[in-house]
LODREN-817719 format. One line per 10 residues: number of its first residue (from 1); their letters; for each residue x, y, z of N, C-alpha, C. Coordinates in pm, whole numbers, plus 32768, in hexadecimal, padded with zeros to 4 digits. Example, Ala and Ser with C-alpha at 12.3 -4.5 7.8 and 13.67 -1.06 7.14 Angstrom:
% LODREN-817719
1	AS	8527/7DC7/830C/84CE/7E3E/830C/8528/7EB6/830C; 8505/7F1F/82C4/8557/7F96/82CA/850A/8003/8313
This chain:
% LODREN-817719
1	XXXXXXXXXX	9C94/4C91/BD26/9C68/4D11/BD5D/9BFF/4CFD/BDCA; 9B92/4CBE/BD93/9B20/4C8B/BE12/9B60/4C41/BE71; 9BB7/4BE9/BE9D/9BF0/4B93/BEB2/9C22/4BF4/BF65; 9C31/4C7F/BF24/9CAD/4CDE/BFAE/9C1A/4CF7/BFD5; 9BB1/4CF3/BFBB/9B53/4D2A/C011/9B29/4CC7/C09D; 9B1A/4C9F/C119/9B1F/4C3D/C165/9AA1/4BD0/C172; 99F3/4C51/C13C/999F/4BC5/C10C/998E/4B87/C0BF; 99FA/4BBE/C04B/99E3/4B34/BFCE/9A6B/4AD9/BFDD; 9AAE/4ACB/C059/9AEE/4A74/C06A/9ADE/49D4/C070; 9A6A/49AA/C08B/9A3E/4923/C05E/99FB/4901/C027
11	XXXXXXXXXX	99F8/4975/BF9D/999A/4952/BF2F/9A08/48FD/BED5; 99D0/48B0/BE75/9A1A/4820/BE33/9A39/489D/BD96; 9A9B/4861/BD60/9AC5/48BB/BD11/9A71/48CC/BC71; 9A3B/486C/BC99/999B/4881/BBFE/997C/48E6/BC27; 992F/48F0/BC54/98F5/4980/BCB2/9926/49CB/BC9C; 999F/49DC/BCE0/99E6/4A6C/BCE5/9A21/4A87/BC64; 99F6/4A2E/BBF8/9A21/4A64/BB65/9979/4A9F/BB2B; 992D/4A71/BB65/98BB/4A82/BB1E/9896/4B2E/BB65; 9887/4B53/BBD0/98C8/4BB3/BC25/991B/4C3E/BBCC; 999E/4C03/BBCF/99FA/4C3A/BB64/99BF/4C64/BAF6
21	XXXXXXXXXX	996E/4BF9/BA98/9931/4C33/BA2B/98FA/4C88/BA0A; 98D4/4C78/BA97/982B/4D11/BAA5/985E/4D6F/BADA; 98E3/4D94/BAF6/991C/4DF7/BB42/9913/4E57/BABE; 98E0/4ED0/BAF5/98EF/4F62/BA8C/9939/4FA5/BAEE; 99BF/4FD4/BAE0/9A24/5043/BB09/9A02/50CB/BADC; 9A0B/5129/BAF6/99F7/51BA/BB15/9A61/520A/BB85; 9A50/527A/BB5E/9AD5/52CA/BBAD/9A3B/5346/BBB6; 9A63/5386/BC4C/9A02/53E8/BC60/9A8F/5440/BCA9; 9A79/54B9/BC90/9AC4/5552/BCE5/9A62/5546/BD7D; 9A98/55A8/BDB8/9A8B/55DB/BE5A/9A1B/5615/BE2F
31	XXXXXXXXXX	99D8/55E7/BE6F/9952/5627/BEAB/98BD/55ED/BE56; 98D8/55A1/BE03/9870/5541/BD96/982E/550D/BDDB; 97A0/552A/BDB3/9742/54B1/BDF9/9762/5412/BDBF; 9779/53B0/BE05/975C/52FE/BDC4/96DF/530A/BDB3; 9690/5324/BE22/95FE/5316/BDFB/95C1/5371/BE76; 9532/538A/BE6D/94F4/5400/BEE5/94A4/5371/BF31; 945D/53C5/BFB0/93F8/5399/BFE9/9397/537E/BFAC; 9344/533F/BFB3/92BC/5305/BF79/92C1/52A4/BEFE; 9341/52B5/BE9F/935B/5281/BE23/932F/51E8/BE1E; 930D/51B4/BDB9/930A/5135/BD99/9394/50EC/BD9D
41	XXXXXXXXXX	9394/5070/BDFE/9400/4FFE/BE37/943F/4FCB/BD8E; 9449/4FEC/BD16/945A/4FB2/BC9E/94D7/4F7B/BCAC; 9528/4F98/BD1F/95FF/4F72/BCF9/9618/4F62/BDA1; 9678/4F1B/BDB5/96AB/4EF8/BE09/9750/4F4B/BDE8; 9768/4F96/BE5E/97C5/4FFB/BE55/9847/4FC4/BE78; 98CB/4FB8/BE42/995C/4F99/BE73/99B5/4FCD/BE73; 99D4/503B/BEF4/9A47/509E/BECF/9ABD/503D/BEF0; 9B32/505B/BE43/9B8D/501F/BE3B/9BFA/5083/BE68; 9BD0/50E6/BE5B/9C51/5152/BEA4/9C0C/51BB/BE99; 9C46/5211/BF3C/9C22/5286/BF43/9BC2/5298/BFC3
51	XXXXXXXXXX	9B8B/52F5/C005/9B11/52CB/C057/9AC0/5312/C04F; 9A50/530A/C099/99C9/535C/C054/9989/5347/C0ED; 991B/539B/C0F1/98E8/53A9/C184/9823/53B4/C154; 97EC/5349/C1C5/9766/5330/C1D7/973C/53B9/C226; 96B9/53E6/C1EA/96B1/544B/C228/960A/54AE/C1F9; 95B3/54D7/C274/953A/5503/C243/953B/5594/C298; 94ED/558F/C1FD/94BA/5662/C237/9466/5679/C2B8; 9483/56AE/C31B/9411/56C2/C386/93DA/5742/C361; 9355/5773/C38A/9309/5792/C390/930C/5842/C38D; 9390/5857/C3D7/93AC/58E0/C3A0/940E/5915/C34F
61	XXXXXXXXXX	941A/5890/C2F6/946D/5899/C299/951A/5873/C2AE; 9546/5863/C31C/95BE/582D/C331/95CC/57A7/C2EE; 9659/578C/C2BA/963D/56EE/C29D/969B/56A4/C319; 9652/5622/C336/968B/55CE/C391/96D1/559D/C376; 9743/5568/C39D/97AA/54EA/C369/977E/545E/C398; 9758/53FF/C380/9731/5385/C3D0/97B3/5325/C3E2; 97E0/5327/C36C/9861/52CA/C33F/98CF/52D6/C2EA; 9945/52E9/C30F/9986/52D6/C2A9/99DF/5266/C288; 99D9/5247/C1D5/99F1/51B3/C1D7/9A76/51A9/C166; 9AE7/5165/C1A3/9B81/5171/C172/9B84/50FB/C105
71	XXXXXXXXXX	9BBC/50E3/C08E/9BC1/509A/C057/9C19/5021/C07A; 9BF6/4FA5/C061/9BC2/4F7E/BFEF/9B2A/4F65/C05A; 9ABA/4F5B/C017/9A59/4F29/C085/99C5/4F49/C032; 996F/4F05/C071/98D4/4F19/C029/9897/4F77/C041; 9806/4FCD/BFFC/97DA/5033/C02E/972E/5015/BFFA; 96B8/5024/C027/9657/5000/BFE6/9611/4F5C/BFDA; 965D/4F29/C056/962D/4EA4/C04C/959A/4E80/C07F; 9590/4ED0/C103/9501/4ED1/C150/9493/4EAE/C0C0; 94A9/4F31/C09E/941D/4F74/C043/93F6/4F15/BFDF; 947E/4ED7/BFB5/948F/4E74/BF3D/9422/4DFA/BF67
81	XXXXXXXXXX	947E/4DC9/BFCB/942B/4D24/C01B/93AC/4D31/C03C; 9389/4DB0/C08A/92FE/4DE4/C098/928E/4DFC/C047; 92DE/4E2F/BFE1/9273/4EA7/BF75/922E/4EFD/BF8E; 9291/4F62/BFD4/9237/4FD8/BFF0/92BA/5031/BFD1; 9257/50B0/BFC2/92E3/512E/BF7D/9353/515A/BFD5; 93B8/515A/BF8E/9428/5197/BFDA/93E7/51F6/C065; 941B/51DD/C0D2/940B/521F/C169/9446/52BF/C183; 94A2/52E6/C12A/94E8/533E/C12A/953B/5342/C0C6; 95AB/53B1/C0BC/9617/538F/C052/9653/5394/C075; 96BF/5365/C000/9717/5325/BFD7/978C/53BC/BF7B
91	XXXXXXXXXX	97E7/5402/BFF2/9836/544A/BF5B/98D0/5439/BF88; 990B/5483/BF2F/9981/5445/BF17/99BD/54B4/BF5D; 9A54/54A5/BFCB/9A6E/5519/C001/9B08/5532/BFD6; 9B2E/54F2/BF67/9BA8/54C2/BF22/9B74/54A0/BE92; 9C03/549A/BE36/9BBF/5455/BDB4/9BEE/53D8/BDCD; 9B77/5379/BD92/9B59/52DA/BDB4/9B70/52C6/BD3C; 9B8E/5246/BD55/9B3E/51E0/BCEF/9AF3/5183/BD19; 9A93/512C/BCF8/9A21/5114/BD28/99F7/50A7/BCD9; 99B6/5056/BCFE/9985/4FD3/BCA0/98E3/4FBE/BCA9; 989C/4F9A/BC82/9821/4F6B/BC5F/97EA/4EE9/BC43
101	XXXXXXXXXX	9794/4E99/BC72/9759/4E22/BC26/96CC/4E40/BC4F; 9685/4E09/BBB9/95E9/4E27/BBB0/95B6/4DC9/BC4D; 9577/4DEA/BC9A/94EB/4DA6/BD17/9516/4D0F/BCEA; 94C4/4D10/BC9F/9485/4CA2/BC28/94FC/4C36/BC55; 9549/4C2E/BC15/95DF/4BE6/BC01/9603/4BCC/BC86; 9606/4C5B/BCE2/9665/4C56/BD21/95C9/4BC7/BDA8; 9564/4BF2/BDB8/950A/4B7D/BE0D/951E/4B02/BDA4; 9536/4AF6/BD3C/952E/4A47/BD37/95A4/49F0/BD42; 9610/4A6F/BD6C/9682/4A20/BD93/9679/4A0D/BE3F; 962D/4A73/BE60/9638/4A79/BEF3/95D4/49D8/BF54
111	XXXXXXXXXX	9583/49DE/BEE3/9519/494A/BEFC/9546/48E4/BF22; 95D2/48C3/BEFA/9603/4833/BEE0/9680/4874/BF51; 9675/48CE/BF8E/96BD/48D0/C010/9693/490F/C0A9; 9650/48BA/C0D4/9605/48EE/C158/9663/494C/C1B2; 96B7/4900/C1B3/974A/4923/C223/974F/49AC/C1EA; 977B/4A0A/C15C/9782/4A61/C121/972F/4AD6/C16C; 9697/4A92/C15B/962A/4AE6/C187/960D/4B04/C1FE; 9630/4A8A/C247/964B/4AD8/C2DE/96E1/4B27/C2F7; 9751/4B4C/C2D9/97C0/4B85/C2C5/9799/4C03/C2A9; 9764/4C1F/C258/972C/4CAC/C208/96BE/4CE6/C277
121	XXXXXXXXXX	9680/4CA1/C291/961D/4CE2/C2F4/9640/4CEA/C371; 96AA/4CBA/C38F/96F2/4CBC/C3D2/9760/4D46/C407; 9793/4D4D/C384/97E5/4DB0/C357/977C/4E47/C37D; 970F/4E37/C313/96D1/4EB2/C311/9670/4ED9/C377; 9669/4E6A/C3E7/963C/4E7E/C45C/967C/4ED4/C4F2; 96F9/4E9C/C4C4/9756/4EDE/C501/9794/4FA0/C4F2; 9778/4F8A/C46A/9744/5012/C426/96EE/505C/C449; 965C/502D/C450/9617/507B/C464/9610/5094/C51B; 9668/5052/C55E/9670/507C/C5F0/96B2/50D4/C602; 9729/50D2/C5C4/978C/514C/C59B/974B/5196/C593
131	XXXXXXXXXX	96E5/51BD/C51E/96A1/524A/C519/9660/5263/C55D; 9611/5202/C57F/95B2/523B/C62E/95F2/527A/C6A0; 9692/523D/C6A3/96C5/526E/C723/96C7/5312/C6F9; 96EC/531F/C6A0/9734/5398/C65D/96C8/53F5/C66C; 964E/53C7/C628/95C5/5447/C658/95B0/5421/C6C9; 95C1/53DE/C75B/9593/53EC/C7A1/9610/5466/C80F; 966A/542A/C7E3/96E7/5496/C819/96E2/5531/C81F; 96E2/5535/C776/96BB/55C4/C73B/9626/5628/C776; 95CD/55C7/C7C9/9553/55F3/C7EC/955E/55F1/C85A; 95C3/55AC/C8BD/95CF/559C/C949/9631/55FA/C980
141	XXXXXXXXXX	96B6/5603/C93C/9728/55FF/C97F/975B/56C9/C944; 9797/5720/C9A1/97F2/577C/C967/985C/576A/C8FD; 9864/57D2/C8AB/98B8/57D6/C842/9947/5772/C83B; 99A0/57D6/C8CA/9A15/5784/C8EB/99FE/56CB/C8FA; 9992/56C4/C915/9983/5610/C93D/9951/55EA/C8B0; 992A/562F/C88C/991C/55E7/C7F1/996F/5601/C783; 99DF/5618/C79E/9A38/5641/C742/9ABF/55D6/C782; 9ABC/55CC/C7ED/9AF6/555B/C826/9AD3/54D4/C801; 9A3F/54C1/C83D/9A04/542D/C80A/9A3F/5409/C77D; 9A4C/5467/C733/9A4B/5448/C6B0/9AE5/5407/C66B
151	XXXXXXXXXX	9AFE/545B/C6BE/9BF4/5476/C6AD/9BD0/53CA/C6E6; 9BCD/53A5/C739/9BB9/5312/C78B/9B86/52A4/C726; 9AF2/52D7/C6FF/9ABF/5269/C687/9B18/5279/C606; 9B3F/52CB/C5FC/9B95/52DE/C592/9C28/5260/C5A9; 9C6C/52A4/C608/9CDF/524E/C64F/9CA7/51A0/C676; 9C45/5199/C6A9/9C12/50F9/C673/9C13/50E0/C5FC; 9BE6/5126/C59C/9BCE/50BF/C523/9C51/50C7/C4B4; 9C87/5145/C4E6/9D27/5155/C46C/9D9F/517B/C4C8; 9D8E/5171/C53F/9E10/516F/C5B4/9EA0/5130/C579; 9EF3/5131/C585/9F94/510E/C5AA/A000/5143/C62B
161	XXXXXXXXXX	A003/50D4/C677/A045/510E/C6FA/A0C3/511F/C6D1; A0F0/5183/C6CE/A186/51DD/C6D8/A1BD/51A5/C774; A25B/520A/C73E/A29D/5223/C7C4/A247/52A8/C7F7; A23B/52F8/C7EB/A1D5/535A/C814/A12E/5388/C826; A139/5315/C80A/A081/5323/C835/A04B/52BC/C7A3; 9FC7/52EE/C796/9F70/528C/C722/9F5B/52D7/C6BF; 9F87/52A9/C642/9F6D/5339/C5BC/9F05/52D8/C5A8; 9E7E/5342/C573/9E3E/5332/C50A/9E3F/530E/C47E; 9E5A/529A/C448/9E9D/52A6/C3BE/9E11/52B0/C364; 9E1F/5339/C351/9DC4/533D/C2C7/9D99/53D9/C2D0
171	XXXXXXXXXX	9DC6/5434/C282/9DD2/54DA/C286/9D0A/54FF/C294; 9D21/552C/C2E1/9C89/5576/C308/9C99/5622/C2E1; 9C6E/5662/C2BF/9C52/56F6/C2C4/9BF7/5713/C33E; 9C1C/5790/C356/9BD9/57E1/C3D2/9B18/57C1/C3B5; 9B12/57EF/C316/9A91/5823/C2ED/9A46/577C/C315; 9A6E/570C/C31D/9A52/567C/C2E5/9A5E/5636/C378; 9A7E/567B/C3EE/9A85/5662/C47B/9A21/56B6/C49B; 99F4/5712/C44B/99AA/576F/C496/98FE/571E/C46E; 9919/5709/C400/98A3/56E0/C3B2/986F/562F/C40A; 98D0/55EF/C41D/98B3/557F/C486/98A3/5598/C542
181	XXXXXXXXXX	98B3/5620/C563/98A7/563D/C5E0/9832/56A2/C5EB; 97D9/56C2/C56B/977C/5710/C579/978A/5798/C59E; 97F2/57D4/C575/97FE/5870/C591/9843/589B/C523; 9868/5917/C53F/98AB/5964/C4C2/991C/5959/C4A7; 9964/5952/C44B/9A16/597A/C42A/9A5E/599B/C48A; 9A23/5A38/C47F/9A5B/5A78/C4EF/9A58/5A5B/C58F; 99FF/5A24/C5A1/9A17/59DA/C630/9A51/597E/C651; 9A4C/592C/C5CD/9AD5/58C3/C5F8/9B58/58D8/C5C2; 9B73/5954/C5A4/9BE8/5993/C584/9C49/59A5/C605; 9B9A/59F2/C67A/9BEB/5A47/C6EB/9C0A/59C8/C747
191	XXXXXXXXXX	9BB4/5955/C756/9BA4/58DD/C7BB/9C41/5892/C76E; 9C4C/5883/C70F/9CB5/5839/C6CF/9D3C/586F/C706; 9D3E/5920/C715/9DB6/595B/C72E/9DAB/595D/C7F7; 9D3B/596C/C819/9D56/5932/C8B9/9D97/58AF/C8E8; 9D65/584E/C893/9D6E/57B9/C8B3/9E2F/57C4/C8A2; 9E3D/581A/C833/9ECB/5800/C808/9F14/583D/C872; 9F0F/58B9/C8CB/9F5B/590C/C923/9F43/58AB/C9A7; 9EF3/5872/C9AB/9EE3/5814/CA41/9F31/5787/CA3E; 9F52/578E/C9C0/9FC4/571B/C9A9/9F6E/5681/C9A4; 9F06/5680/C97F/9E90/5630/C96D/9EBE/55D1/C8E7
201	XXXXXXXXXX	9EED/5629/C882/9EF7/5607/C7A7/9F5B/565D/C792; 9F83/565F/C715/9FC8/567D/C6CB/9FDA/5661/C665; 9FDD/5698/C5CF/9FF1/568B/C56B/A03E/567B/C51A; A047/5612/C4C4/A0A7/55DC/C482/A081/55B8/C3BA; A0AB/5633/C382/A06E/5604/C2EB/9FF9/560B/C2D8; 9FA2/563D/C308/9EEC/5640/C303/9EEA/55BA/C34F; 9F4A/557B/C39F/9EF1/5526/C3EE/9EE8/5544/C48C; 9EC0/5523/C4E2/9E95/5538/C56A/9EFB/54DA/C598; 9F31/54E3/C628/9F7C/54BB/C684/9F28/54A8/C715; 9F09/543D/C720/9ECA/545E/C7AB/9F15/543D/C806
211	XXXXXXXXXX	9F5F/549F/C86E/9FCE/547E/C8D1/9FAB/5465/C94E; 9F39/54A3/C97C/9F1C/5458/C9ED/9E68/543A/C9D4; 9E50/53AC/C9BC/9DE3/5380/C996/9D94/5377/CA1C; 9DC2/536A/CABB/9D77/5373/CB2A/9D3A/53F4/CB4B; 9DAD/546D/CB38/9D4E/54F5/CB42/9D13/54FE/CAC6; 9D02/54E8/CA52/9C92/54D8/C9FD/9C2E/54AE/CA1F; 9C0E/543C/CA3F/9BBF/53E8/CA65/9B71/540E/CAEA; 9B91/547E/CB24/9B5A/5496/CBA6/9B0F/54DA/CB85; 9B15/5542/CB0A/9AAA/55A8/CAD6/9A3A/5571/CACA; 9A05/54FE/CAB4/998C/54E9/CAAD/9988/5462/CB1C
221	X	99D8/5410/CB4C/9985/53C1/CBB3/9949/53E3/CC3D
């Protein structure tokens, strides 16, 4: 199981049984907190299926989307290696299942692999640029350009090129585009149904079609 995840790929297989051992499985419904902001780093998070989205309350109460993260993959590593409290949360926007290993366990396996520890920080560095771009977008850019940026980062990280353009593989809701582009439902209801009449996307199964990714892409460069 650890094995499909890509940084415990050159961990030696003692490990990844000792790992295994400490794995506690859990199943959470749509919309469950894993854990809040500020919480104590106690578990190192592993969504085994399902995805769940990083994400903090601003100030007038909207919540932000920072990230959303597709299984199989880690969640909570920063805070862990660091020791400082979760940055934001962690909820589920699907029912998951989800894995766990105590801090504890999971740093004294990480000790005896440097390579590991730069990978992960690596990983979650790259992460946390992601979310910077994302609040800096949402604070810079009009609705339409940030509802674009996003269809794009989206299409980078779960893209498949068709004969007709690039699907998104992985079902987004209106409410869950809206929540990562910093506006309401309803606005990316009406921007979603423009983009679609300009022959921009199209929808396929709750997933997105992006048909012409250059006039996309012009909305915000």
């Amino acid at each position: 199981m650890l094995k499909e995840i890509f940084i415990f790929k050159n961990i030696n297989q003692k490990d990844i049984e000792i790992l295994q051992r400490n794995l506690i499985s859990f199943k959470t419904k749509k919309r469950d907190f894993i854990f809040h902001e500020g919480q104590k780093p106690d578990w190192l998070y592993i969504l085994l299926k399902g995805k769940i989205k990083i994400s903090k309350i601003a100030t007038d109460g909207r919540e932000v989307v920072l990230e959303i993260i597709n299984a199989p993959d880690v969640f909570g590593a920063l805070a862990v290696i660091k020791n400082f409290p979760y940055p934001a949360n962690a909820i589920a926007m699907e029912d998951c299942e989800i894995g766990k290993i105590k801090s504890n366990i999971f740093l004294q396996v990480l000790k005896e692999y440097p390579e590991l520890h730069s990978e992960i920080l690596h990983h979650v560095t790259m992460r946390l640029k992601s979310g910077i771009e994302n609040l800096q977008k949402i604070a810079l850019e009009n609705v339409s350009a940030r509802i674009a940026y996003q269809l794009l980062k989206l299409a980078n990280k779960y893209g498949e090129k068709t004969n007709d353009g690039i699907l998104i593989n992985l079902k987004i809701t209106k409410q869950e585009l809206a929540e990562l582009s910093g506006t309401t439902t309803e606005t990316a209801i009406r921007i979603i149904s423009k983009l679609k009449r300009l022959g921009y996307i199209t929808e396929q199964n709750r997933k997105i079609l992006i048909k012409d990714i250059r006039a996309l892409s012009s909305l915000f460069s």
